[in-house]
mmCIF file as Biopython writes it, N, C-alpha, C and O atoms, coordinates in Angstrom:
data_model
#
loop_
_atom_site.group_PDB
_atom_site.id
_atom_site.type_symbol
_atom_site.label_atom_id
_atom_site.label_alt_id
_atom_site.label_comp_id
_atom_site.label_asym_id
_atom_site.label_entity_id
_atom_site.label_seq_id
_atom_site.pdbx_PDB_ins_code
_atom_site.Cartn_x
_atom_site.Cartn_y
_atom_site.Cartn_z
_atom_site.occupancy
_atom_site.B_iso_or_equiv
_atom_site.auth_seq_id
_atom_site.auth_asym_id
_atom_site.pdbx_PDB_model_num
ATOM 1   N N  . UNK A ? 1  ? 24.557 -19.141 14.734 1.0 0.0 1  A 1 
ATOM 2   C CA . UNK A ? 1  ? 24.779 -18.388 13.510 1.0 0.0 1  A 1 
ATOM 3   C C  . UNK A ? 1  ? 24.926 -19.357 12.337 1.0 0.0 1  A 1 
ATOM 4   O O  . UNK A ? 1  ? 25.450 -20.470 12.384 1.0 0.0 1  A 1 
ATOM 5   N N  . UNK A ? 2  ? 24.515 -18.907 11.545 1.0 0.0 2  A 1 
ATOM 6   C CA . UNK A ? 2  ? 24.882 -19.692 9.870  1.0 0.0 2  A 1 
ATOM 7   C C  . UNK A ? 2  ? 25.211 -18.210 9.036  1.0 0.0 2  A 1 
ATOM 8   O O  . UNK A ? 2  ? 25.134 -17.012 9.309  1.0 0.0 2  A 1 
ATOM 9   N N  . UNK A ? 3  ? 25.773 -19.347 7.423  1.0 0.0 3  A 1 
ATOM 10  C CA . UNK A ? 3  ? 26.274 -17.916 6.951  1.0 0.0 3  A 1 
ATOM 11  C C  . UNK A ? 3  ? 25.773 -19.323 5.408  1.0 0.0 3  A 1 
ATOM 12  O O  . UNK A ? 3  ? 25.675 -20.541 5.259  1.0 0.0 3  A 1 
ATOM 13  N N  . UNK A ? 4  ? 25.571 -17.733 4.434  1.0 0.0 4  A 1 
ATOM 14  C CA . UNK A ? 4  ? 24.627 -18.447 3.036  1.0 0.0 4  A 1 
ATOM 15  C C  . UNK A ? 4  ? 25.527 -18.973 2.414  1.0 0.0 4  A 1 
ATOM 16  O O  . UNK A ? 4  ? 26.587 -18.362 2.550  1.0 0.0 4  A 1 
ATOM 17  N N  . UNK A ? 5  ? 25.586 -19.897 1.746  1.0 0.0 5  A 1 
ATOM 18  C CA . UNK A ? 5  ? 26.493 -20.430 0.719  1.0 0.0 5  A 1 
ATOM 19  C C  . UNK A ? 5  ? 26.271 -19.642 -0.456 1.0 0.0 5  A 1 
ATOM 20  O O  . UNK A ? 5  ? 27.206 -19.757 -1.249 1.0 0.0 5  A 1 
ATOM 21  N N  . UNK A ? 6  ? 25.473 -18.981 -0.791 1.0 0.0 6  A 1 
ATOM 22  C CA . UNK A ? 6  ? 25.172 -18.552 -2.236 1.0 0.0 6  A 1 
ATOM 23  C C  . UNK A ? 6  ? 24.339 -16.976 -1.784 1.0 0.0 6  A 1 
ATOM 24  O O  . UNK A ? 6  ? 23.791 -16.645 -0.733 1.0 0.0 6  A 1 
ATOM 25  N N  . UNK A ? 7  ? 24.544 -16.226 -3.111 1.0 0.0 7  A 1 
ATOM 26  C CA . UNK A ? 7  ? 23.572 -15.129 -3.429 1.0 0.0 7  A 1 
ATOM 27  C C  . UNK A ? 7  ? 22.662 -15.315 -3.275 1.0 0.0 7  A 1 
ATOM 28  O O  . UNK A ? 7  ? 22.615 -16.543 -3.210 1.0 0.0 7  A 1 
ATOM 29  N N  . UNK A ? 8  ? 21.229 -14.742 -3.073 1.0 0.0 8  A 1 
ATOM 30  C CA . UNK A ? 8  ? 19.623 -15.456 -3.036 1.0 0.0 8  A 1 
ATOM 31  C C  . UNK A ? 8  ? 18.912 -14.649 -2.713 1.0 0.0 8  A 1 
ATOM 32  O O  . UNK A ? 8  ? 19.202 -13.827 -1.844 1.0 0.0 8  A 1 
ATOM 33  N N  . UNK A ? 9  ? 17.745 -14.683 -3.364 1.0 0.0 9  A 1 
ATOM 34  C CA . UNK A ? 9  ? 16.707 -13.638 -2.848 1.0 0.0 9  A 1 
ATOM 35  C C  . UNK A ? 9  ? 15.761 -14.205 -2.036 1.0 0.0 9  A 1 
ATOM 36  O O  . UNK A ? 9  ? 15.312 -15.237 -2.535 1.0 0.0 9  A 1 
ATOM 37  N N  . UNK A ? 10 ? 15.308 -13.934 -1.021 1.0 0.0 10 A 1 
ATOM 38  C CA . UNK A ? 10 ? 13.857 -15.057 -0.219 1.0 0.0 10 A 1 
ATOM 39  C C  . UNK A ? 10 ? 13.589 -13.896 0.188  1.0 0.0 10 A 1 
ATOM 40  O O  . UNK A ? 10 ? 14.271 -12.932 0.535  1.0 0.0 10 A 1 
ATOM 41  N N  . UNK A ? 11 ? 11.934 -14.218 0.056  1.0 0.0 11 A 1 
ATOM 42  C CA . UNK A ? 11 ? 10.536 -13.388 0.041  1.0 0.0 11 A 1 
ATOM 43  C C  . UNK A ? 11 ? 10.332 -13.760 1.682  1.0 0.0 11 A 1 
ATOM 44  O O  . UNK A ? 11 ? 10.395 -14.743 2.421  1.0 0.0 11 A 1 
ATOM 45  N N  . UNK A ? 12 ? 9.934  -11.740 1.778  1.0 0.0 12 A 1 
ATOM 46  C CA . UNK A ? 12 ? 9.826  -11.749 3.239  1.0 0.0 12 A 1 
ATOM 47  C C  . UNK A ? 12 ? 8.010  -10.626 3.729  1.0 0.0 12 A 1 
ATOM 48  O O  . UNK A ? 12 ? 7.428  -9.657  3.242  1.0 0.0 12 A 1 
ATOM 49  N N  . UNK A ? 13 ? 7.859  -11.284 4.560  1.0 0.0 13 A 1 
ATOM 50  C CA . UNK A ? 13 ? 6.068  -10.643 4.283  1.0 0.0 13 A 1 
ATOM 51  C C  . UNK A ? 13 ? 6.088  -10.262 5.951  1.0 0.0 13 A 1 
ATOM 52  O O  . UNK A ? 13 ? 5.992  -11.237 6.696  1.0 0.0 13 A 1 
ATOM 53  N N  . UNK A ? 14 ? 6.207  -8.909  6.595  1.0 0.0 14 A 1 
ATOM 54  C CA . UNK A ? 14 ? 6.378  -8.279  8.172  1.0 0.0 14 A 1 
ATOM 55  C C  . UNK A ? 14 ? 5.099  -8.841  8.811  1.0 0.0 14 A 1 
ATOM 56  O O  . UNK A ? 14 ? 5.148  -8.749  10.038 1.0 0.0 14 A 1 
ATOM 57  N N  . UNK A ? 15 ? 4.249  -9.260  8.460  1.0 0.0 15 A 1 
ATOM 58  C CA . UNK A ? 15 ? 2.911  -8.880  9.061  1.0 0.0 15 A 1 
ATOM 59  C C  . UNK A ? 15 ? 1.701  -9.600  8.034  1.0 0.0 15 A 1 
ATOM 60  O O  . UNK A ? 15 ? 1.545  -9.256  6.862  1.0 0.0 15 A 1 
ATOM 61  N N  . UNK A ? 16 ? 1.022  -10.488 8.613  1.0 0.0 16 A 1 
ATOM 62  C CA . UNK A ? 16 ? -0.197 -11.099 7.550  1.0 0.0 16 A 1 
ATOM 63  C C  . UNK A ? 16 ? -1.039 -9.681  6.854  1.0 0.0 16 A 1 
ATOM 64  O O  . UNK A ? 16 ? -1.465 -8.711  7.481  1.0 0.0 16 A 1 
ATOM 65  N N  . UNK A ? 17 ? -1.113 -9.948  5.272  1.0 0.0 17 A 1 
ATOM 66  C CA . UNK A ? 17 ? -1.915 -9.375  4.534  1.0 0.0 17 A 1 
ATOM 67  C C  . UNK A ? 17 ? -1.303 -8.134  3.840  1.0 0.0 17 A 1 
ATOM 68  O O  . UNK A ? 17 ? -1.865 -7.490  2.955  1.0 0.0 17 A 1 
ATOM 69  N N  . UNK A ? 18 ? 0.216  -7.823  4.479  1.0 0.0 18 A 1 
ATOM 70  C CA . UNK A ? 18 ? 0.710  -6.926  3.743  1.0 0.0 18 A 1 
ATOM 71  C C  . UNK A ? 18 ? 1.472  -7.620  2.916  1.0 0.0 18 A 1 
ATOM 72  O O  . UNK A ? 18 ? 1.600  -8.844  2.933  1.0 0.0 18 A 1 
ATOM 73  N N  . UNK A ? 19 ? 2.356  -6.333  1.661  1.0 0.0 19 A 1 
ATOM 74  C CA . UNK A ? 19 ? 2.466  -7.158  0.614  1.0 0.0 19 A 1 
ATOM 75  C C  . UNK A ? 19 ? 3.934  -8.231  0.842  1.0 0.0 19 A 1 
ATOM 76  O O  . UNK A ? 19 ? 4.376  -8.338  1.986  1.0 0.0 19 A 1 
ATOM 77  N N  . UNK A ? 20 ? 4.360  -8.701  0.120  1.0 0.0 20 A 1 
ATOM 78  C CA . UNK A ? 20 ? 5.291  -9.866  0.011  1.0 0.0 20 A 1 
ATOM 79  C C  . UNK A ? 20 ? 6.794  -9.181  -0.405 1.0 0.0 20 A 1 
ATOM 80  O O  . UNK A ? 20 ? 6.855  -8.746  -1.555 1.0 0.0 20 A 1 
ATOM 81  N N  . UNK A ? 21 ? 7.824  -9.074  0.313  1.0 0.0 21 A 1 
ATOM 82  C CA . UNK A ? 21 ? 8.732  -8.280  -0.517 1.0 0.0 21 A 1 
ATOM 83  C C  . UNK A ? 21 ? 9.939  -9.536  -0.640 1.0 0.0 21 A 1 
ATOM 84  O O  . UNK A ? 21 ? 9.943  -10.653 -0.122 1.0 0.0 21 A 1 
ATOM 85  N N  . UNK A ? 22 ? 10.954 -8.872  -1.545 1.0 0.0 22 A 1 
ATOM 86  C CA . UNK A ? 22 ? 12.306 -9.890  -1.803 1.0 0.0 22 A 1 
ATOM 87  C C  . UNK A ? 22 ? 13.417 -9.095  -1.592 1.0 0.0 22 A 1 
ATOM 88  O O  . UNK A ? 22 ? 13.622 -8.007  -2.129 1.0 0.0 22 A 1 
ATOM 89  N N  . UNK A ? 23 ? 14.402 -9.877  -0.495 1.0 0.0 23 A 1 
ATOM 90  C CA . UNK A ? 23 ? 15.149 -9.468  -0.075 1.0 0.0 23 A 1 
ATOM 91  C C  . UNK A ? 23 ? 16.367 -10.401 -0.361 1.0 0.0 23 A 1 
ATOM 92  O O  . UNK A ? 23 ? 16.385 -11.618 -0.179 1.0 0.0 23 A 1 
ATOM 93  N N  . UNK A ? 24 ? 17.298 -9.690  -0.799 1.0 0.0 24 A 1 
ATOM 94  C CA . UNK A ? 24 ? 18.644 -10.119 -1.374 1.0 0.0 24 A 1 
ATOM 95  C C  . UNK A ? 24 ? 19.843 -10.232 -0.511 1.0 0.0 24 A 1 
ATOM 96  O O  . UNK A ? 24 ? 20.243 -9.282  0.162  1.0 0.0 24 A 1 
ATOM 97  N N  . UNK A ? 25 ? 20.327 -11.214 -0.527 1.0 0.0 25 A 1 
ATOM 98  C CA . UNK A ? 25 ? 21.781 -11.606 0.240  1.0 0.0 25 A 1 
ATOM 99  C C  . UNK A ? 25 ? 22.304 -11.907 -0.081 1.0 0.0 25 A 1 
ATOM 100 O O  . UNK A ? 25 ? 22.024 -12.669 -1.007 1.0 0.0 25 A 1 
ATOM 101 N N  . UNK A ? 26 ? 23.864 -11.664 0.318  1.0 0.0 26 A 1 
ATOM 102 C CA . UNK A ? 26 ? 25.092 -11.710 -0.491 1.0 0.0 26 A 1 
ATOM 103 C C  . UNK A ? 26 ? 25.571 -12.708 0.001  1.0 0.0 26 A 1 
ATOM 104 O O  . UNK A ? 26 ? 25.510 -12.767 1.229  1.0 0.0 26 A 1 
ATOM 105 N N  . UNK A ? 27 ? 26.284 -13.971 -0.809 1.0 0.0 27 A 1 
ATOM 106 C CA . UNK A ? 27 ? 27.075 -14.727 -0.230 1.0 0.0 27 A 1 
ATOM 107 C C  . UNK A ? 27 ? 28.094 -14.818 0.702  1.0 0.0 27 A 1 
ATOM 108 O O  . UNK A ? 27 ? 29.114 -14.140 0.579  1.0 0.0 27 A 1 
ATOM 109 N N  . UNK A ? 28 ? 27.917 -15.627 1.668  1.0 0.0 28 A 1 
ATOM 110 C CA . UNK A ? 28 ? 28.983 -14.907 3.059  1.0 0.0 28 A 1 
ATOM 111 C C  . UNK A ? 28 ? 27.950 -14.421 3.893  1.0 0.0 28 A 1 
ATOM 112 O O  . UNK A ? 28 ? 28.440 -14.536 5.016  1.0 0.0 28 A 1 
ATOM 113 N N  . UNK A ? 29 ? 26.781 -13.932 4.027  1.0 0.0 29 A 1 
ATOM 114 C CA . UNK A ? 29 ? 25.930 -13.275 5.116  1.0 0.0 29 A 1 
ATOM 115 C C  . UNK A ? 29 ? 25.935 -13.903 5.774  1.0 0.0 29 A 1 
ATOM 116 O O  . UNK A ? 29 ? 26.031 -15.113 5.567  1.0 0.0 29 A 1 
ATOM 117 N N  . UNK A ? 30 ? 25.801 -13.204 7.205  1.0 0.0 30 A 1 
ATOM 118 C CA . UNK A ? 30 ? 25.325 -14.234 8.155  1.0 0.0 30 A 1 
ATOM 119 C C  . UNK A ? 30 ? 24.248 -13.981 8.789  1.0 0.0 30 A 1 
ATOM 120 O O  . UNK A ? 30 ? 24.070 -12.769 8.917  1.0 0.0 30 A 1 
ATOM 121 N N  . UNK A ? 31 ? 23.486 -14.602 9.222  1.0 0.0 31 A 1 
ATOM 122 C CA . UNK A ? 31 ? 22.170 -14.919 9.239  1.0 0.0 31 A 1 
ATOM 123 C C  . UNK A ? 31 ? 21.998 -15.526 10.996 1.0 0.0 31 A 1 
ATOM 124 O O  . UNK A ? 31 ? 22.705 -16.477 11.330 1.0 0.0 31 A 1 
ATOM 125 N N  . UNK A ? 32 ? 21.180 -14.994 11.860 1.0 0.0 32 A 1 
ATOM 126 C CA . UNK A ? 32 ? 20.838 -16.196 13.251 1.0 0.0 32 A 1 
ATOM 127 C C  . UNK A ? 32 ? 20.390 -16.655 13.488 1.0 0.0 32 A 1 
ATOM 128 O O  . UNK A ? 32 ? 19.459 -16.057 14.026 1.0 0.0 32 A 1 
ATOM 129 N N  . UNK A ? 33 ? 20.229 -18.101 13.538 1.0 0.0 33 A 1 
ATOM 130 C CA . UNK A ? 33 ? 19.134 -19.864 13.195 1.0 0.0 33 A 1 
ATOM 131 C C  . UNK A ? 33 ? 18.212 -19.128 14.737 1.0 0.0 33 A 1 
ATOM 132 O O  . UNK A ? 33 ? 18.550 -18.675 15.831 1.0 0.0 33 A 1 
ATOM 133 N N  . UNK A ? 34 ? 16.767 -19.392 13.902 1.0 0.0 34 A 1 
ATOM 134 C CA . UNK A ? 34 ? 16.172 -18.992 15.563 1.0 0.0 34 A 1 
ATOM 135 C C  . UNK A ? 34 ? 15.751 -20.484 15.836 1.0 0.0 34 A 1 
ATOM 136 O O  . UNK A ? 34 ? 15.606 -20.710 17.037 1.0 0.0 34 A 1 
ATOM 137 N N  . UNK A ? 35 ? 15.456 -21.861 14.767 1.0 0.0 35 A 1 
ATOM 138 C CA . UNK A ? 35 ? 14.861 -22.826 14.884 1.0 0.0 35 A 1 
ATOM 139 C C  . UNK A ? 35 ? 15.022 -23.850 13.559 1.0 0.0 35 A 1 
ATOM 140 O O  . UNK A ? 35 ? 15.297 -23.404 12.445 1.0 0.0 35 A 1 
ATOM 141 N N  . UNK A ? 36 ? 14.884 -24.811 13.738 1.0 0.0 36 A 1 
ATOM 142 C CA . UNK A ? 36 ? 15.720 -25.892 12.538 1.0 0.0 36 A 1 
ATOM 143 C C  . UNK A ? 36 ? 14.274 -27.040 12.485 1.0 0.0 36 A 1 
ATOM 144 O O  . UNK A ? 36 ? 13.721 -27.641 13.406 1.0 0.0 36 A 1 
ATOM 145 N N  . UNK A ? 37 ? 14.052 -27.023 11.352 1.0 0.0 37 A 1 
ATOM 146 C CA . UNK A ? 37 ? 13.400 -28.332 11.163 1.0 0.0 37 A 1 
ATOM 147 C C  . UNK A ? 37 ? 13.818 -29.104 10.243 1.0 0.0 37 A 1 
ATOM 148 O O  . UNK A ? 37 ? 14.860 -28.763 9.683  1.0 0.0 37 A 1 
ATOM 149 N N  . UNK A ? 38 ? 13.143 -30.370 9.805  1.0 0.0 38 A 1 
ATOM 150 C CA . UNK A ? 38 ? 14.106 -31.203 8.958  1.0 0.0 38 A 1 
ATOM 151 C C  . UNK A ? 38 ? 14.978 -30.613 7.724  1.0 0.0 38 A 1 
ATOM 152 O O  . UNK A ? 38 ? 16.191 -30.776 7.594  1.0 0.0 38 A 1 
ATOM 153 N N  . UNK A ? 39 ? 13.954 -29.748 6.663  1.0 0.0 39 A 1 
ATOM 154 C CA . UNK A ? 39 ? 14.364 -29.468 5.490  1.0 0.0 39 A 1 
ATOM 155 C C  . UNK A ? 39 ? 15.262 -28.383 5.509  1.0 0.0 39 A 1 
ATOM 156 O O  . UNK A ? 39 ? 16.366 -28.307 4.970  1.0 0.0 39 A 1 
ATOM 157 N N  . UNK A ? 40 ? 14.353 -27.126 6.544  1.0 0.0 40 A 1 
ATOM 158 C CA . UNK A ? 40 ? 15.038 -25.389 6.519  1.0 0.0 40 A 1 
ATOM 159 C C  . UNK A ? 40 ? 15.553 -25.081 7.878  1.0 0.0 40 A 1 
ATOM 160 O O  . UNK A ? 40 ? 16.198 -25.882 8.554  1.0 0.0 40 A 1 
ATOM 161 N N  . UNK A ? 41 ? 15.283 -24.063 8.185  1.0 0.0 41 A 1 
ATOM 162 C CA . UNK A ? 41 ? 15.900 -22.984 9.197  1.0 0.0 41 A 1 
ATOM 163 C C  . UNK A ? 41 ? 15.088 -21.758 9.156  1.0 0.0 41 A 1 
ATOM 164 O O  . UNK A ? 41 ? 14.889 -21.056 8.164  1.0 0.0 41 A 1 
ATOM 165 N N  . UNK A ? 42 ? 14.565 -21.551 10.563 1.0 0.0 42 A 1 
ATOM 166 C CA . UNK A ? 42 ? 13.910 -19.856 10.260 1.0 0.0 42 A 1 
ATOM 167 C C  . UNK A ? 42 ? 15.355 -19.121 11.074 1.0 0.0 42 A 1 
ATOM 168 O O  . UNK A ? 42 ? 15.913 -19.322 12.153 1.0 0.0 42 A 1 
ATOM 169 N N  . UNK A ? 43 ? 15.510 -18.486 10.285 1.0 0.0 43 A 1 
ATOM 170 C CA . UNK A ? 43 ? 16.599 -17.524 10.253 1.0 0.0 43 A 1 
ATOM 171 C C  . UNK A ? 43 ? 16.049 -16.047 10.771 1.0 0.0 43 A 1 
ATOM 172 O O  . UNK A ? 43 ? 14.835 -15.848 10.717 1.0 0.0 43 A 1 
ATOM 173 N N  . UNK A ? 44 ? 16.885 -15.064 11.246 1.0 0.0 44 A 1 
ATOM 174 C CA . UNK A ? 44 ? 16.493 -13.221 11.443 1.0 0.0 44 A 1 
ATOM 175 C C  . UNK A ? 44 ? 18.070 -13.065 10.892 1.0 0.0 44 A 1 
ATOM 176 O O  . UNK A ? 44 ? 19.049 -13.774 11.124 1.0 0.0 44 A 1 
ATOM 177 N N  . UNK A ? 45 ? 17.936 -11.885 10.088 1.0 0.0 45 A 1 
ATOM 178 C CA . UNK A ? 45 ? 18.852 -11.502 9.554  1.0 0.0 45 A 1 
ATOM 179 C C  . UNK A ? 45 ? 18.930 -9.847  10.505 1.0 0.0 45 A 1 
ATOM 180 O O  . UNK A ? 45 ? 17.916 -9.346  10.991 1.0 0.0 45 A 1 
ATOM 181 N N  . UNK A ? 46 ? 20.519 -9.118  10.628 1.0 0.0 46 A 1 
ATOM 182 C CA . UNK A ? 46 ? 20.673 -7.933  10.916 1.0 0.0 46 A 1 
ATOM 183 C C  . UNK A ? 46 ? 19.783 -6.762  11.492 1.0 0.0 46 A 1 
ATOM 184 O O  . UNK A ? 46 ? 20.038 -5.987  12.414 1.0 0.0 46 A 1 
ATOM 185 N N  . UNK A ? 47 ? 18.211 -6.893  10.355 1.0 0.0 47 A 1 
ATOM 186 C CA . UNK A ? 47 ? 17.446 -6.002  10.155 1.0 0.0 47 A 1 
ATOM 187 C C  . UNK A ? 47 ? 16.204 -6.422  11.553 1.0 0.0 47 A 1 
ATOM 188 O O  . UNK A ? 47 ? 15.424 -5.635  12.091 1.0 0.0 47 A 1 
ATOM 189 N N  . UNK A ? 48 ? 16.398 -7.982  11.861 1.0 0.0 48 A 1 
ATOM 190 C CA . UNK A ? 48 ? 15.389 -8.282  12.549 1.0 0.0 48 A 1 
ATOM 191 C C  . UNK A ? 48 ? 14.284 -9.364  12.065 1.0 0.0 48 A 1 
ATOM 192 O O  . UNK A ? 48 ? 13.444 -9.942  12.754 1.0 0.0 48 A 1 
ATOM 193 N N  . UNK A ? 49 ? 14.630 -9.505  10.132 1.0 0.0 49 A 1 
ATOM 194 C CA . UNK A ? 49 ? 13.318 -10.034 9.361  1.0 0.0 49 A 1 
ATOM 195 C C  . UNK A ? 49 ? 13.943 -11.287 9.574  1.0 0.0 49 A 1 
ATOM 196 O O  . UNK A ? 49 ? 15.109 -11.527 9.888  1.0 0.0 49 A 1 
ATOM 197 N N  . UNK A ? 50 ? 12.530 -12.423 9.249  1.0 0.0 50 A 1 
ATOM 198 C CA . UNK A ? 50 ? 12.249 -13.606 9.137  1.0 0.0 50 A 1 
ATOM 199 C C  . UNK A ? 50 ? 12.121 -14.270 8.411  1.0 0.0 50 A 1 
ATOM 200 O O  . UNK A ? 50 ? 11.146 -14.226 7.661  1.0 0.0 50 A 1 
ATOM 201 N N  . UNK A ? 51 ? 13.653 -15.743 8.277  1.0 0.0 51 A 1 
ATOM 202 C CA . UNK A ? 51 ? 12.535 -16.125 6.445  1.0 0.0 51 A 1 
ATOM 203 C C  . UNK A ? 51 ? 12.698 -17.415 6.979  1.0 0.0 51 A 1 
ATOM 204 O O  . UNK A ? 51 ? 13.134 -17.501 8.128  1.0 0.0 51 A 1 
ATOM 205 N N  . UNK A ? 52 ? 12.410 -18.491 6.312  1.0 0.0 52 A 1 
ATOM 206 C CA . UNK A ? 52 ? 12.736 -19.587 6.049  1.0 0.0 52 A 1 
ATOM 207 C C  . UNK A ? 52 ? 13.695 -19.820 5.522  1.0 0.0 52 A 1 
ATOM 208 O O  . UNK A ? 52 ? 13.465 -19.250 4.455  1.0 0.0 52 A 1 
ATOM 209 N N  . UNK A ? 53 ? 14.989 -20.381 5.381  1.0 0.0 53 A 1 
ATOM 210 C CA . UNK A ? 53 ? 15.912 -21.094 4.428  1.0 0.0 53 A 1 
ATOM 211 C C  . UNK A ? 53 ? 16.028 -22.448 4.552  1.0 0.0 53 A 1 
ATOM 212 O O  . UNK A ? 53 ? 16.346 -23.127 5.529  1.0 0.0 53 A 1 
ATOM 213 N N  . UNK A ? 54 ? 15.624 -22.864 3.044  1.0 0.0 54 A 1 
ATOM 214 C CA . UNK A ? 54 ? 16.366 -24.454 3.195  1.0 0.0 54 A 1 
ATOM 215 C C  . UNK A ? 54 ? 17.795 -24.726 3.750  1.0 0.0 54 A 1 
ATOM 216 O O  . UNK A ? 54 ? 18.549 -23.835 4.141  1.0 0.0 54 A 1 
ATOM 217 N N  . UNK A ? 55 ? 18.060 -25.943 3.742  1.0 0.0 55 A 1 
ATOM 218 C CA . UNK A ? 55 ? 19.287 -26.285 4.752  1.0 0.0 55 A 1 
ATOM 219 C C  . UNK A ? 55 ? 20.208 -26.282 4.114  1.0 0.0 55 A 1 
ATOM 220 O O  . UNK A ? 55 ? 21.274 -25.989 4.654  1.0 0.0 55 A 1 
ATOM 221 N N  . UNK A ? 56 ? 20.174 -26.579 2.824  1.0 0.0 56 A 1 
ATOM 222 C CA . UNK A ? 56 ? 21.246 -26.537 1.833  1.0 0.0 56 A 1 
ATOM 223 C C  . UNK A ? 56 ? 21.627 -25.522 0.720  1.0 0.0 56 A 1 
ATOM 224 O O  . UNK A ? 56 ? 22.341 -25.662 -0.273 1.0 0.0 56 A 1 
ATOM 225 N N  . UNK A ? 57 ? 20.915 -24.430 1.204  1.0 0.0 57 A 1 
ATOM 226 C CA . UNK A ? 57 ? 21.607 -22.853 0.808  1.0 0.0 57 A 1 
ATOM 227 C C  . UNK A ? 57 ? 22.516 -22.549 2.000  1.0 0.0 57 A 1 
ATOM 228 O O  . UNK A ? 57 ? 23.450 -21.838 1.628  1.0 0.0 57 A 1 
ATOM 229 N N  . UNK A ? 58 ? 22.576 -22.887 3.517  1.0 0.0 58 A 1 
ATOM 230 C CA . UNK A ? 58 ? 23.180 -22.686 4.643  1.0 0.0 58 A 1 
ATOM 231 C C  . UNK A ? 58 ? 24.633 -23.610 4.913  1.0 0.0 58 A 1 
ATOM 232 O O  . UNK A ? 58 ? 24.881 -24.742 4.500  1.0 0.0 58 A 1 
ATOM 233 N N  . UNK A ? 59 ? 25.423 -22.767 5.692  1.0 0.0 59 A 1 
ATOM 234 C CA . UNK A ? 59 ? 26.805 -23.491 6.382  1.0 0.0 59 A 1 
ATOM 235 C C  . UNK A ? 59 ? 26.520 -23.007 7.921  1.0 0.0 59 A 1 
ATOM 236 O O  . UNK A ? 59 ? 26.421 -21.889 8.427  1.0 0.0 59 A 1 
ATOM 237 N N  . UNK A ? 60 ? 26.428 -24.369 8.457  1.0 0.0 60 A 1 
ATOM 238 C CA . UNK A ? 60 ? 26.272 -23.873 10.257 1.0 0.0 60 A 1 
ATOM 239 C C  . UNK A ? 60 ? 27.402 -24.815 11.034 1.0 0.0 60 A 1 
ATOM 240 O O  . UNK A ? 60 ? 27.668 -26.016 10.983 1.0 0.0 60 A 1 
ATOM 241 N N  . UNK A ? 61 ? 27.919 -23.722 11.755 1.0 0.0 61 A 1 
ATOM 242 C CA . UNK A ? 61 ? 29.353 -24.581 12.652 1.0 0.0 61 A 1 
ATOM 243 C C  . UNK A ? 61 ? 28.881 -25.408 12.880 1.0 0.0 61 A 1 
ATOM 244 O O  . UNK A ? 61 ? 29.461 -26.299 13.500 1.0 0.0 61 A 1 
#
């Protein structure tokens, strides 16, 4: 688990070719790391969706 340091919107797209939407989170969310690379984190939030977050919008135990 991680949880956001900040408010933020990151653009989330279900499926190639449909449209691009922005989805908003409240500081304090928590979020579940599915995979970490140097810079981000692909994250699934509650709903199931997928984003990328950089590492330094995130707090991970």
């Amino acid at each position: 688990m991680a949880t956001l340091k900040q408010a933020s919107s990151l653009k989330h797209q279900a499926n190639l070719g449909e449209e691009i939407e922005e989805i908003s989170f409240s500081s304090g969310e928590e979020v579940t790391v599915l995979k970490e690379w140097s810079d981000s984190y692909l994250v699934k939030n509650d709903a199931g969706q997928l984003f990328n977050i950089p590492k330094d919008q995130v707090e991970t135990p």
